[in-house]
C-alpha positions in Angstrom: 41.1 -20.2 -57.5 38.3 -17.2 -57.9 36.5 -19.2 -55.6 38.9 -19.5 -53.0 39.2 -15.9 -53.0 35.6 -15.3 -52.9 35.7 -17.1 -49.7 38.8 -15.8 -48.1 36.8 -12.3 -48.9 33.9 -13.0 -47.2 35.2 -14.6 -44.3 37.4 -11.5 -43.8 34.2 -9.4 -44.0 31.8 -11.0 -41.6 35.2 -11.5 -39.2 35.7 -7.9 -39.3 31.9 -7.5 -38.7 31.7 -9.5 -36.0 34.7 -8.0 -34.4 32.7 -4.7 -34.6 29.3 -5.8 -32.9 31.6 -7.1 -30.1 33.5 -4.3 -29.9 30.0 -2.4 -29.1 28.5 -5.1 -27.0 30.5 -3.8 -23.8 30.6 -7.0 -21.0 27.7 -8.2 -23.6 25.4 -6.2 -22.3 23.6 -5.7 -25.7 23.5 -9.4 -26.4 21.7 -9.8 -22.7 18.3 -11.0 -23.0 17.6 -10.9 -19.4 16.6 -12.9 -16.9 13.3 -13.1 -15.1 13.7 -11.8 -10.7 10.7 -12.5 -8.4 10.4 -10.6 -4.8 8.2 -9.5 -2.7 7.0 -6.2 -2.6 6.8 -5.0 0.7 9.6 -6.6 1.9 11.3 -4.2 -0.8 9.9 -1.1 0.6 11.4 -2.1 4.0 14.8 -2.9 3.0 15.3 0.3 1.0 12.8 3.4 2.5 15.3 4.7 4.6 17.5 5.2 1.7 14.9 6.6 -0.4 12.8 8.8 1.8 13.3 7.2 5.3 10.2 7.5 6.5 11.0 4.7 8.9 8.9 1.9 7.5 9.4 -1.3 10.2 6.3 -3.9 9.2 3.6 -5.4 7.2 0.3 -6.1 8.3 -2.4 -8.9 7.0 -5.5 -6.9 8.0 -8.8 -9.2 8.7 -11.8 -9.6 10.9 -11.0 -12.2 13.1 -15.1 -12.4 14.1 -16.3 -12.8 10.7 -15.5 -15.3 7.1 -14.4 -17.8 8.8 -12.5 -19.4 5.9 -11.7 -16.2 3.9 -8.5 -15.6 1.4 -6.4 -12.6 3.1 -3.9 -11.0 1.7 -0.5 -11.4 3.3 2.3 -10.2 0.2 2.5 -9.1 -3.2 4.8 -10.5 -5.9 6.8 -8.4 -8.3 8.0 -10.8 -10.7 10.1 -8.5 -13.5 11.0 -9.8 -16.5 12.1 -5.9 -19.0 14.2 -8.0 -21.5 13.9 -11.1 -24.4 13.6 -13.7 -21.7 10.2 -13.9 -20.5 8.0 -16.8 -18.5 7.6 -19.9 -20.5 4.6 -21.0 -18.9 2.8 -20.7 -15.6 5.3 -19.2 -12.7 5.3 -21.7 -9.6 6.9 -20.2 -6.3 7.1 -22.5 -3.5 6.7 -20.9 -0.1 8.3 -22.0 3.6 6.8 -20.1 7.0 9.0 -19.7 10.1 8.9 -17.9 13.1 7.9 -14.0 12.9 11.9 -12.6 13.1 11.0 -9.3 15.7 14.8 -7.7 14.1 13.8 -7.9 10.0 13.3 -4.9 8.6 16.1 -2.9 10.3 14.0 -2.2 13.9 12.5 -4.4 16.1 8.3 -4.5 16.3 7.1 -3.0 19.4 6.7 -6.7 21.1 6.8 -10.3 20.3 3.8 -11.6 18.5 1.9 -14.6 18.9 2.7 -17.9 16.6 -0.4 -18.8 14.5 -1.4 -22.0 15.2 -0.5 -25.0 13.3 -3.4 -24.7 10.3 -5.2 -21.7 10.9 -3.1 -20.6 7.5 -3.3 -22.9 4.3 -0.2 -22.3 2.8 -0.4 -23.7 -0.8 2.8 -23.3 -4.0 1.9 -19.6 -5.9 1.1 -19.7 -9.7 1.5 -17.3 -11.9 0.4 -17.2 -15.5 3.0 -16.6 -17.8 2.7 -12.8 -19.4 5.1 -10.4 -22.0 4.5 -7.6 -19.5 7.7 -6.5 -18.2 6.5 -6.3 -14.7 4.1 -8.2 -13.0 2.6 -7.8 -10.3 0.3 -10.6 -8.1 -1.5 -10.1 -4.7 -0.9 -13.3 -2.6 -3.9 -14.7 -0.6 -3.9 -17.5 1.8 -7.2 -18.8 3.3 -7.6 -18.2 6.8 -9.3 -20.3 9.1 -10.1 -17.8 12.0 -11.8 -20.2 14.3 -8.2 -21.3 15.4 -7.3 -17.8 16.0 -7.8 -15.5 19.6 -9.5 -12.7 18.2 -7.5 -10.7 21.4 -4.1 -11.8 20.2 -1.6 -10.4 18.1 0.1 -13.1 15.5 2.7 -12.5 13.5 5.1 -15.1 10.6 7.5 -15.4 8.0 7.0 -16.0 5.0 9.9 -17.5 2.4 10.0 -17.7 -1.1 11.9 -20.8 -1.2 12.2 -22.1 -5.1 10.7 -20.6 -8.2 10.4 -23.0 -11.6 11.4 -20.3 -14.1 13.9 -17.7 -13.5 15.8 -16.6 -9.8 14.2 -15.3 -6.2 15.8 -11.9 -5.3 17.9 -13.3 -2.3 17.6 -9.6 -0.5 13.5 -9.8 -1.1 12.7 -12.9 -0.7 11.5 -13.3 3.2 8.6 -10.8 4.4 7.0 -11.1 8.2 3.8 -10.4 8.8 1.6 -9.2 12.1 -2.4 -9.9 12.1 -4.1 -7.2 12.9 -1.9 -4.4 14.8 -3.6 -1.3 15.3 -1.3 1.7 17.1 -4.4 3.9 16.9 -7.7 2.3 18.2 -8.8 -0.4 20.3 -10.7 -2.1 18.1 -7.7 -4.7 17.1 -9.0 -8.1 15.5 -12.1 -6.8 15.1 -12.7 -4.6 11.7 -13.7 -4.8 8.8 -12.2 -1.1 7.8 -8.5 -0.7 9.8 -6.0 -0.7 6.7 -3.8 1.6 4.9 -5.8 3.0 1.8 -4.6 4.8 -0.9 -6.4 8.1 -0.4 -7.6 10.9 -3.1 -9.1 14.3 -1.6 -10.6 17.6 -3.7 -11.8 20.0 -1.7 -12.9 22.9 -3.8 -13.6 26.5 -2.1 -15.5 28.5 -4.8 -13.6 31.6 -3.1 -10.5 30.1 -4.6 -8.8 30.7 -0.6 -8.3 27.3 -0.1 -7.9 23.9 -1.9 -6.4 20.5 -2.8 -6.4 17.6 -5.4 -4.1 14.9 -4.0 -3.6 11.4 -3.3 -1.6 10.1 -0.7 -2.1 6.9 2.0 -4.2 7.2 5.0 -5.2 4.7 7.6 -8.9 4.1 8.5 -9.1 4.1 11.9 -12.5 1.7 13.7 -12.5 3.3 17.5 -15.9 1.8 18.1 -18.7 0.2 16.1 -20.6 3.3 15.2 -17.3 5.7 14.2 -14.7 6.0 11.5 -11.6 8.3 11.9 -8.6 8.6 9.5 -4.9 9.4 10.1 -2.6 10.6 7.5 0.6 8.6 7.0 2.5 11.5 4.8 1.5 14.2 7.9 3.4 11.8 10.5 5.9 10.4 8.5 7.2 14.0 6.5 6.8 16.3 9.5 7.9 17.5 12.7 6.8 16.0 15.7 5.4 19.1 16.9 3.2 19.2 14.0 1.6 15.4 13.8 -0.8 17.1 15.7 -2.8 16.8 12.6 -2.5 13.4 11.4 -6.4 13.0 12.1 -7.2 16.3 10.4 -8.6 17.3 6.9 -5.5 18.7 5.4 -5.9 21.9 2.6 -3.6 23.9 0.8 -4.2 27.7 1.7 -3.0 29.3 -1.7 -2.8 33.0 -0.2 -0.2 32.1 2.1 1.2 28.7 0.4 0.9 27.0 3.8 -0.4 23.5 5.1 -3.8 24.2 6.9 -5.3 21.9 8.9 -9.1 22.7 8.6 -11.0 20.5 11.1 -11.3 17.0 12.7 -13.7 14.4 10.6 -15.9 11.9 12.7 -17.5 10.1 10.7 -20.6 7.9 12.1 -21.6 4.7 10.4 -24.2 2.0 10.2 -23.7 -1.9 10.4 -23.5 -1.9 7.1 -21.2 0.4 6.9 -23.1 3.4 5.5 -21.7 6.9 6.8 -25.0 8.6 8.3 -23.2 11.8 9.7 -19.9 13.7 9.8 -19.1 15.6 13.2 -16.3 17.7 14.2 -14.1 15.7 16.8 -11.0 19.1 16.7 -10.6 21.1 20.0 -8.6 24.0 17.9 -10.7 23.7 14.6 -14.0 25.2 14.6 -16.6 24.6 11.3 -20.4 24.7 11.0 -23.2 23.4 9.1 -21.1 20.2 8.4 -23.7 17.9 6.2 -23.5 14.7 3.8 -23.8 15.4 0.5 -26.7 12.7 -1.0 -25.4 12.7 -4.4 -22.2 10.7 -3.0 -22.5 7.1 -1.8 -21.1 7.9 1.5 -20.6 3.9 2.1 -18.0 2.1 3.1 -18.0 -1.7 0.1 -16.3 -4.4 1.8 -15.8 -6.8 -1.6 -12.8 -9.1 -0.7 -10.1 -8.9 1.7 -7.8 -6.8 -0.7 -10.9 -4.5 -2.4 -12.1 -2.3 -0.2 -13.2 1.4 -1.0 -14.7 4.2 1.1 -16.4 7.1 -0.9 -17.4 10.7 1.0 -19.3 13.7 -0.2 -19.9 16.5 2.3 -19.6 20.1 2.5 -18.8 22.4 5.4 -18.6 26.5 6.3 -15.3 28.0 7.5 -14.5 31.9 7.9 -11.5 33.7 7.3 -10.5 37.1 8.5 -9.0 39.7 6.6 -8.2 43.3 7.0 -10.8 42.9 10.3 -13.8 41.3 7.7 -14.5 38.2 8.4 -16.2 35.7 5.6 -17.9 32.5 6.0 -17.2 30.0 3.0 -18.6 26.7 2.1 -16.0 24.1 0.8 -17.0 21.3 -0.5 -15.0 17.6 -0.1 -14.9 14.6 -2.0 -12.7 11.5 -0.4 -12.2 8.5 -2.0 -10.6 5.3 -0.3 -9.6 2.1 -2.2 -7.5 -0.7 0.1 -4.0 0.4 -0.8 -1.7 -2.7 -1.9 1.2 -2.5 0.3 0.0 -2.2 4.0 3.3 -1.1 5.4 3.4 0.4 8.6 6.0 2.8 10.7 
C-alpha cells in the first residue's frame, strides 16, 4: 500500500514538473534545437540592402582574365550555411546546383543590358561539399573551373545559379538563386581583360604629424585597370552615401580634417605599374587638388599579388606635401599613406 503511495507521489511530482518546463517552453522554443539553413550570400545582400542601408545594390560579378589561366577555378558565390543551435551537420554538406538563364529583373532592377549566355561547357558545374563543422556559421567561397578558350574576351556573359537540393538541413527559398555577369566594368575600358578590376575590401592610415588631417578606416573600393601601365581606385561608400553633386570624389584619397570635422578630398592617386604588377610611381591625375613631392615609400611592397582568383591584395606606401592656410600663413605638411587591398568576398555592384 506504502508503495502504491510512493508511486502516486512521484508521479504527481515529475507531472507537476513537467507541467512547469512546458509552461516556460513558449511555442517550444526552448526545447528547439534548430535546424541547419544554407543561402547564398550575395544574393542576400541584394534582396535586403535597400531595407538596410539602400545603397542600391543591383548585381554580382565573377571577375577573371579572360586572356590568361585558361582552366582556372573563379569564384562565382559564397555559401552561408548557419547552423546557431543543437542540430549541427552530420557529415559532409552536399548542395546540388542547376544554371539557367541570367534573369536581367532579379535583384529588384534590371542590369543595364542583356548579357551574353556562356557557352555550353566553358563552366564545369560540379555538386558543392562542405565539411561538416560545430561553428554556428559557416561560410564557403564557391569556385567553378572556367574554361576561357570558349569565351569572347569582348563579350559580356552573365547566369543563374540555383541551389537546387542540399543532403542535410533546408535551402533558404528567398536565397537560394544568385545571377552572375563576367566581367562588367562601369569605370574603364579594360573589360575581360584584368587581372586587378574587383571590389576589395580597403584599409587606409594616413597620418599627418601636424595632427590637421587624418584617417584609419576600412571600407570597399574598386580597382580600376584603364590601361596596362595604370591603376586607379573608386570608392564605393563616397558614391553610394553621398550626394550626387559630391561623387566627384569617388577616385580621390579621402581624409578626415579634424579642425573642421569635414570629409576632404586630398588629391587624385595614379598609380603606374609594371607587368608584374609592381607600382613604380604615384602621380596626381585631380584638376582641383594640388600636392607635391608625391614619392613611393621603399619600405612598403608597393605590389600588386595575384595568388588565386579569390586572394588578391594590393599594398601602398607613399607620402606626399599639402599646405594649409591659416590666419594668411600658409604651411606645407608631409602626410604619409598606407593602403592595403585584399579581394573583398562579396563583389556586389550598384
Amino acid at each position: 500500500m506504502k508503495y502504491i503511495k510512493y508511486s502516486f507521489l512521484l508521479a504527481l511530482v515529475v507531472g507537476f514538473s513537467s507541467c512547469l518546463k512546458n509552461s516556460r517552453d513558449i511555442g517550444g522554443l526552448l526545447s528547439d534545437k534548430g535546424s541547419i539553413v544554407t543561402s547564398i550570400s550575395e544574393s542576400a545582400y541584394l534582396n535586403t540592402d535597400a531595407q538596410n542601408i539602400g545603397a542600391g545594390y543591383v548585381y554580382t560579378n565573377a571577375n577573371f582574365n579572360f586572356l590568361t589561366r585558361p582552366n582556372e577555378a573563379v569564384k562565382f558565390f559564397t555559401l552561408k550555411i548557419s547552423q546557431p543551435l543543437q542540430t549541427k551537420l552530420s557529415g559532409p554538406l552536399v548542395l546540388k546546383v542547376t544554371t539557367s538563364a541570367y534573369d536581367a529583373q532579379s535583384g529588384g532592377s534590371p542590369y543595364p543590358f542583356a548579357p551574353a549566355d556562356v557557352p555550353a561547357g566553358a563552366i564545369k558545374i560540379t555538386d558543392i561539399t562542405v565539411p561538416a563543422s560545430s561553428d554556428k556559421l559557416i561560410i564557403v567561397p564557391v569556385l567553378f573551373t572556367v574554361n576561357k578558350t570558349l569565351l569572347d574576351p569582348n563579350q559580356d556573359y552573365g547566369i543563374k545559379f540555383t541551389l537546387s537540393s542540399a543532403n542535410q538541413g533546408v535551402i533558404s527559398e528567398g536565397d537560394k538563386s544568385i545571377n552572375v555577369i563576367f566581367n562588367y566594368s562601369d569605370y574603364s575600358a579594360n573589360i575581360n581583360a584584368s587581372d586587378y578590376e574587383a571590389n576589395y575590401t580597403y584599409k587606409s592610415v594616413i597620418v599627418d604629424p601636424s595632427g590637421e588631417v587624418g584617417i584609419n578606416n576600412n571600407k570597399t573600393m574598386y580597382l580600376i585597370h584603364p590601361n596596362s601601365t595604370t591603376l586607379e581606385y573608386v570608392d564605393l561608400y563616397v558614391y553610394a552615401l553621398t550626394a550626387p553633386s559630391q561623387r566627384a570624389d569617388i577616385k580621390f584619397l579621402i581624409a578626415n580634417n579634424f579642425s573642421t570635422g569635414a570629409r576632404t578630398a586630398l588629391f587624385r592617386p595614379n598609380f603606374t605599374i609594371d607587368g608584374s604588377g609592381k607600382v613604380t610611381g604615384i602621380t596626381n591625375a585631380s584638376g582641383t587638388t594640388s600636392v607635391t613631392n608625391l614619392a613611393l615609400d621603399p619600405t612598403g611592397s608597393n605590389k600588386f599579388v595575384y595568388t588565386s582568383n579569390n586572394n588578391r591584395t594590393l599594398s601602398l606606401k607613399y607620402t606626399f606635401t599639402y599646405t594649409t592656410t591659416i590666419n594668411g600663413v600658409i604651411t606645407p605638411r608631409t602626410v604619409k599613406v598606407s593602403e592595403d587591398f585584399s579581394y573583398d568576398p562579396n563583389q556586389i555592384y550598384f
